[in-house]
Each structure stands twice: as C-alpha cells, then as structure tokens.
C-alpha positions in Angstrom: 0.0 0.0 0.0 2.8 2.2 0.9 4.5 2.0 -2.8 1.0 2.4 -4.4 1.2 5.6 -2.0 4.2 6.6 -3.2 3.7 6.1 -6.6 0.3 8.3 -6.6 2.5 11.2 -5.0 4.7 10.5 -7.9 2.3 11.2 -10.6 0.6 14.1 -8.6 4.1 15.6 -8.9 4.8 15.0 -12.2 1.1 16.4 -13.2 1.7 19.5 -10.9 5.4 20.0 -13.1 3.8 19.6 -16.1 1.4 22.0 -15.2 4.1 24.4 -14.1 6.6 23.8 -17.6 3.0 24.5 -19.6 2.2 27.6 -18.1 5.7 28.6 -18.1 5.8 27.9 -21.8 2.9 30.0 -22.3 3.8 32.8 -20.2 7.1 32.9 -22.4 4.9 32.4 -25.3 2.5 35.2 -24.8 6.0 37.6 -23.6 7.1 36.9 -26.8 4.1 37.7 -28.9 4.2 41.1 -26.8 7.1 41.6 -27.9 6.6 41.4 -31.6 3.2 43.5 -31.1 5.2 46.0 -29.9 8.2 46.0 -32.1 5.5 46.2 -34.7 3.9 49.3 -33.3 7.1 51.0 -33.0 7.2 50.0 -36.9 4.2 51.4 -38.0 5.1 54.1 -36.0 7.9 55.3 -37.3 6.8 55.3 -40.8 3.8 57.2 -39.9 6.2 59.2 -38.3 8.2 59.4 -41.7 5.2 60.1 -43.7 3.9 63.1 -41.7 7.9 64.8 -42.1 7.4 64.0 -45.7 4.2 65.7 -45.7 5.3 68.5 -43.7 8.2 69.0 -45.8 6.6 69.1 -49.0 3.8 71.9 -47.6 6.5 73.8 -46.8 8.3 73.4 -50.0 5.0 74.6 -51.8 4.5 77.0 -49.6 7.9 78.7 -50.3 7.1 77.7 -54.3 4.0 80.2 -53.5 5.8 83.0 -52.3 8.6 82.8 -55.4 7.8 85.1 -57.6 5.4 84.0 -61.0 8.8 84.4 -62.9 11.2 82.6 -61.0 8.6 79.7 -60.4 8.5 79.2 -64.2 12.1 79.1 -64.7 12.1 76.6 -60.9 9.1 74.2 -63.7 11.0 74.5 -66.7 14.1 73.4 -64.8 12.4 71.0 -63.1 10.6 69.6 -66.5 14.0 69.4 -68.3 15.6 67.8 -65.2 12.9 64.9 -65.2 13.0 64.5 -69.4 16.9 64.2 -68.5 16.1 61.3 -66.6 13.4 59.6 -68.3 16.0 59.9 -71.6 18.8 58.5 -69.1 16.3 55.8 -68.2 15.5 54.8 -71.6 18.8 54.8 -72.5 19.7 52.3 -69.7 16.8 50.0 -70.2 17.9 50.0 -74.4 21.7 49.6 -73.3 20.2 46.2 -70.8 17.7 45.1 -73.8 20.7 45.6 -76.3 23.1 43.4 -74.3 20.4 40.6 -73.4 19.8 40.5 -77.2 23.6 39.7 -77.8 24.0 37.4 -75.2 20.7 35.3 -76.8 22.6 35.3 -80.1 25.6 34.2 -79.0 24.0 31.2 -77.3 22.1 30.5 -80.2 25.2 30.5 -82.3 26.8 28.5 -79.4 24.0 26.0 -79.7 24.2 25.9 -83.5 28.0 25.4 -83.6 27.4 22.2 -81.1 24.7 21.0 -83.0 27.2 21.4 -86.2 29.6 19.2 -84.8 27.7 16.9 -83.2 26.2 16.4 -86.7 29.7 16.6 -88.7 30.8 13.6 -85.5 27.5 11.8 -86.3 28.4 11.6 -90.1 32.3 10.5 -89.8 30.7 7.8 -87.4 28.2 6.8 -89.9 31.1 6.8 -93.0 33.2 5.0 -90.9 31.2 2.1 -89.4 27.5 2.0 -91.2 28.6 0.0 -94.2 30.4 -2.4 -92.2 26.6 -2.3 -89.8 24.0 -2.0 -92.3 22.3 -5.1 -91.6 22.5 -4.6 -88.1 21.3 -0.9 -87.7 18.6 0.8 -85.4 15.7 2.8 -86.1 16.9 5.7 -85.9 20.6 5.9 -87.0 19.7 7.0 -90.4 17.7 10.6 -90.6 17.3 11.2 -94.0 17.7 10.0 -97.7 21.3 11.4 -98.2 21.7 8.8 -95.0 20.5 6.1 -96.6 22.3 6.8 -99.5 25.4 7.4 -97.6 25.2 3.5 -96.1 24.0 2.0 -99.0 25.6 3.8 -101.5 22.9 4.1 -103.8 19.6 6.0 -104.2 16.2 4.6 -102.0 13.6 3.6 -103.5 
C-alpha cells in the first residue's frame, strides 16, 4: 500500500510539473508575442512618423514655391521639367543599353547552340562513313535521318 502511496504522489508531482513547464511555456509564449506587437507598433510608428515629415516638408516646399515670384517659379518648372526628361532619356537609354546586351548574349547562345549542334552532326556523319557500311544489316531505327543517310550507307539511291 505504501509504494501504491508513493507512486500516486509520484504522478501528482509529475502532473503539478507539467502543469508548471506549460504555463511557463505559455507565459514565455505570450512575452514573446508582446514583444513582436510591440516592435510592430514602433514600426508602423515610425513610418507614420516618416510620412507626416514628408508631408510637412513638402507643404513647406510649396509654400515657399507660393511665395517665389510668378517668374522665377517658371524658370524653378522649366528646370524641373528638363531635369525629369533628362532622366526619363537617361532611363530609356539604360533599359535600351540592358535590352541591347540581353539580345547579344541570346545570339551568342544561339550560335553556341548551332555550332554544337554542327559538330555533333559533322561527329554523327564521320561515325556513320566509318562504321555503317560495315553495320548495315545490323542498324537501329533511328541511326539514319534522312535519304542522303541512306544513300550514304548503301551507297545508292532509296527507292
């Protein structure tokens, strides 16, 4: 009776620790999850902080564009306009430059393609002048892609 005693105070204690690691694990849990709320508030924040300078600064910057005079704020437009095309031009002439250079590197692939496809053709035929004639009862499907193939082998024209 004594070790069934002993082992119920056993279990009681290891129920009352697992109790104890599980709310320990959640109390961690839920820190944690604070934590990121938080972090994430000082986020949002400080953009909305960010914003609001950026919105201040560009009130005051029309503001001060209001007080220029009518001619000076044309010239502050025109320069403005010609700045912007300058960079819309520099844009374009980037993107072209990219396009340009993405074009030759597809061509040179293709022409690498072509020249291994060349050779593995010229290989394909020695193989075929070499060794078919001796083979040609004991051929493939396959080995022979065309007429000039056949012709090649047998040395005369297919019927």
């Amino acid at each position: 009776a004594d070790a069934k005693g002993n082992k119920q105070e056993e279990e009681a204690m290891m129920r009352k620790e697992r109790r104890e690691r599980m709310k320990r694990e959640m109390l961690e849990a839920n820190e944690k999850q604070l934590a990121i709320k938080a972090e994430r508030k000082a986020q949002a924040d400080a953009e909305e902080m960010e914003f609001v300078n950026q919105m201040l600064a560009k009130f005051e910057n029309d503001r001060r564009l209001e007080q220029m005079s009518k001619e000076r704020r044309r010239r502050e437009i025109a320069n403005y306009k010609k700045e912007v095309d300058r960079l819309v031009q520099e844009r374009r002439a980037m993107y072209e430059a990219q396009l340009a250079a993405q074009l030759a590197e597809m061509e040179k692939e293709r022409k690498q393609k072509e020249f291994e496809k060349q050779i593995v053709e010229e290989e394909r035929l020695r193989l075929l002048d070499q060794y078919a004639k001796e083979l040609k009862g004991y051929l493939p499907k396959g080995v022979m892609k065309s007429k000039s193939d056949y012709e090649r082998i047998y040395g005369r024209k297919m019927r």
